[in-house]
C-alpha positions as CSV (number, residue, x, y, z in Angstrom):
1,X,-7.1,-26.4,-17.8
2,X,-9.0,-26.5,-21.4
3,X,-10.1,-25.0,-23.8
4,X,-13.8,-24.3,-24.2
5,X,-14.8,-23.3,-27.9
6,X,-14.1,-19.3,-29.2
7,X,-10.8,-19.2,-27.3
8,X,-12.0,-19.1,-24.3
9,X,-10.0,-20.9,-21.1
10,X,-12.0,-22.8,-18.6
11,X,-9.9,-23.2,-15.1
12,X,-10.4,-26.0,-12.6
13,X,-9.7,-25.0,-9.0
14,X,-8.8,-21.7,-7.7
15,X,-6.8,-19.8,-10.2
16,X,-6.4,-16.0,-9.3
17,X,-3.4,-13.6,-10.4
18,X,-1.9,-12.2,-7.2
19,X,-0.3,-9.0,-7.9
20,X,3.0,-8.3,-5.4
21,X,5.3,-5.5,-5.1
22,X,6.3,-2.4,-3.2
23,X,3.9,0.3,-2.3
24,X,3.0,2.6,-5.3
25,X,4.3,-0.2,-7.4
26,X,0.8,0.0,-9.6
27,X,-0.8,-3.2,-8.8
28,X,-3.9,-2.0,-7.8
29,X,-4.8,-0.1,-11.2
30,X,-2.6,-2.7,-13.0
31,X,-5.4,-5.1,-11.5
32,X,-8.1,-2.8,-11.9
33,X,-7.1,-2.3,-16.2
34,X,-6.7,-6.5,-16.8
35,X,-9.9,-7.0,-15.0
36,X,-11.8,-4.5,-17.6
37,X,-9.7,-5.8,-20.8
38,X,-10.4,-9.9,-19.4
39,X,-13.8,-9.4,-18.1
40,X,-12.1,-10.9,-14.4
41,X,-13.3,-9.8,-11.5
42,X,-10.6,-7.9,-9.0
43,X,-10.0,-7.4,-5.3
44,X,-7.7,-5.4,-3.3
45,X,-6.4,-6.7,-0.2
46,X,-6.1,-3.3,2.1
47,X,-9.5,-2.5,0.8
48,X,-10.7,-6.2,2.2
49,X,-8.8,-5.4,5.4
50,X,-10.7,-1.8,5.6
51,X,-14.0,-3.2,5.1
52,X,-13.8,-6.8,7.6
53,X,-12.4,-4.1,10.4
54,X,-14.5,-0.8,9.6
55,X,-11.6,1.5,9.9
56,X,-9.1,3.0,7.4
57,X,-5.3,1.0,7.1
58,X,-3.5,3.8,9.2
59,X,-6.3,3.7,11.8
60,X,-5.4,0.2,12.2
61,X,-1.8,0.3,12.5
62,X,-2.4,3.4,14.9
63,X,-5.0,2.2,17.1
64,X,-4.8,-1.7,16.8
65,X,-0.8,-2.0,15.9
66,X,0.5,-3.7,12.7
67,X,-0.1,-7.0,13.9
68,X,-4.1,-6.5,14.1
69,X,-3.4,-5.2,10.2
70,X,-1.3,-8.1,9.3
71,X,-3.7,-10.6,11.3
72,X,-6.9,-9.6,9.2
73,X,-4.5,-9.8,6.0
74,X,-3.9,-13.2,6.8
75,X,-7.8,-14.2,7.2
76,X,-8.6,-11.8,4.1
77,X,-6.4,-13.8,2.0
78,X,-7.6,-17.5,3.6
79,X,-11.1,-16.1,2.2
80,X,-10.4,-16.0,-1.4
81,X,-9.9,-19.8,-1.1
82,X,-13.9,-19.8,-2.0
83,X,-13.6,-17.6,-4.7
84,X,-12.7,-18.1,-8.5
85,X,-10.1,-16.0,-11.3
86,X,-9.1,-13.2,-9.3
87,X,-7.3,-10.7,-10.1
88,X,-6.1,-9.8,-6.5
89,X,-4.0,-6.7,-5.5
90,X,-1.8,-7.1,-2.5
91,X,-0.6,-5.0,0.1
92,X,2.7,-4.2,-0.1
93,X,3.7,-5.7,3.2
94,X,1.9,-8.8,2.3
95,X,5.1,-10.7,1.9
96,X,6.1,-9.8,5.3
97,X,4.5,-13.6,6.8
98,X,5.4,-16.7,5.0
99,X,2.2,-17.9,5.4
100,X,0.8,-15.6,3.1
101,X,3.0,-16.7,0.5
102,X,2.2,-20.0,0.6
103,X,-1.5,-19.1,0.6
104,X,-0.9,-17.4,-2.6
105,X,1.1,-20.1,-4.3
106,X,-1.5,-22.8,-3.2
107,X,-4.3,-20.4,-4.9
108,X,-2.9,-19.6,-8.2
109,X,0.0,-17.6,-9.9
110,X,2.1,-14.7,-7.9
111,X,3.2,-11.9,-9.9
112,X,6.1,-9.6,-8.6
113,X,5.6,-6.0,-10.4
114,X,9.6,-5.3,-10.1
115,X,10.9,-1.9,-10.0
116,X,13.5,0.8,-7.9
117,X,12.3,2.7,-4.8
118,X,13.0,6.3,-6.4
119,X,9.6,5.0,-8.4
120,X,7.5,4.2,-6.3
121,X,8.0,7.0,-3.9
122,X,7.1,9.2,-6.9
123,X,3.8,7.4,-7.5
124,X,2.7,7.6,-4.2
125,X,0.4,10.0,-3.8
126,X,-0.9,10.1,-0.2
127,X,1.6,9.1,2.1
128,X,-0.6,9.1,4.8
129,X,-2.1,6.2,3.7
130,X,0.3,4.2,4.0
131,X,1.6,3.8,7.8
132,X,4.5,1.6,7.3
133,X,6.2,3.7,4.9
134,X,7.6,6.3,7.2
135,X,10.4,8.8,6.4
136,X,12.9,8.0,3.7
137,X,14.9,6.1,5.2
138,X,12.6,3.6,6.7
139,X,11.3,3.5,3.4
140,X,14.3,2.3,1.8
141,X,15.2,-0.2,4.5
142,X,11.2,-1.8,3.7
143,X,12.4,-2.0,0.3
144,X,15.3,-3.5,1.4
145,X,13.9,-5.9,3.6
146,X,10.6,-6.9,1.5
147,X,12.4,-6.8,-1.8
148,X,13.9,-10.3,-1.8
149,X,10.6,-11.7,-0.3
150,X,8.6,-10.3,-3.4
151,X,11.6,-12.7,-5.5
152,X,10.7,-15.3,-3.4
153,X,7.4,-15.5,-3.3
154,X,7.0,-14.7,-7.5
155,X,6.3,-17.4,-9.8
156,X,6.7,-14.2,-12.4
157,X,8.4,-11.6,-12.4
158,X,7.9,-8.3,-14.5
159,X,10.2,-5.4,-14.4
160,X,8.6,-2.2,-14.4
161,X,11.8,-0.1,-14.5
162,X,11.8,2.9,-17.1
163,X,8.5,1.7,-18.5
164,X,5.2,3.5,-19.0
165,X,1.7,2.0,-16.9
166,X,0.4,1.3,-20.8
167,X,3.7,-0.3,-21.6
168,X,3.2,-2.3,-17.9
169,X,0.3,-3.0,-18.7
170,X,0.5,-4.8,-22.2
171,X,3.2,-7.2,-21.2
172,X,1.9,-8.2,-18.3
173,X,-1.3,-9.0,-20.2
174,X,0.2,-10.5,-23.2
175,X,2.1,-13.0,-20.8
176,X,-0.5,-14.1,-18.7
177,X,-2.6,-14.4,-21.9
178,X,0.2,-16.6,-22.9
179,X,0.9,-18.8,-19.9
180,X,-3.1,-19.4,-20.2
181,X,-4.1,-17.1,-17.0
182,X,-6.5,-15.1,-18.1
């Protein structure tokens, strides 16, 4: 990495910001507000998924099973290899093969957006969308189960617990700014 005149960093390799956490966590508008403020461009990986298979996330998991989903998550992620400064929202379940956390290590920086269930159950608006949520209490055993592979997989970690998106938001920009990631 260097510096190339009016402050700008020049990357060598691939260098994208993977963005990991439960659902409803925020990392797809987190993503979306960095990418505006750092002129980067974003992706989302359920979107990626929706778009290589032509159907919606819960038509997957109800027609093809959650391995077809998890499958296509896998190639969608091995894609990005040819791509440069993502800012890449994940799938909540993304964690759930090792493989893909090794893919996002080998690619750039992996940034766990921490926080408590009770939160993002609040901020999720259309359950619907999101087939591998289920009732409550499958929910909290997924939170259970992915939470320590979120740990695992983060090079970063940023507790959103008891903060506001804007305050979210600014920290996480500030210190990637100052790691030299964006």
């Amino acid at each position: 990495m260097e510096s190339a005149g009016q402050g700008y960093v020049v990357h060598e390799g691939c260098d994208h910001i993977f963005f990991v956490g439960f659902l409803g966590a925020g990392k797809s508008t987190l993503a979306r507000n960095l990418s505006g403020l750092f002129h980067r461009p974003c992706v989302d990986t359920d979107r990626l998924v929706e778009r290589a298979l032509g159907k919606s996330i819960a038509c997957v998991f109800a027609e093809d099973g959650e391995d077809a989903f998890r499958d296509e998550e896998t190639r969608v992620l091995r894609g990005l290899t040819n791509r440069k400064s993502l800012l890449v929202s994940c799938g909540g379940g993304i964690v759930e093969r090792p493989e893909n956390a090794g893919l996002m290590r080998q690619m750039g920086t992996v940034v766990f957006l921490d926080g408590d269930l009770s939160d993002s159950l609040r901020q999720i608006r259309s359950r619907e969308r999101r087939p591998d949520l289920g009732s409550a209490r499958q929910a909290e055993r997924l939170y259970r189960h992915r939470y320590p592979l979120y740990q695992a997989a983060a090079d970063i970690t940023i507790d959103i617990r008891n903060k506001t998106f804007e305050q979210v938001a600014l920290e996480s920009g500030r210190l990637l700014w100052e790691k030299g990631l964006l």
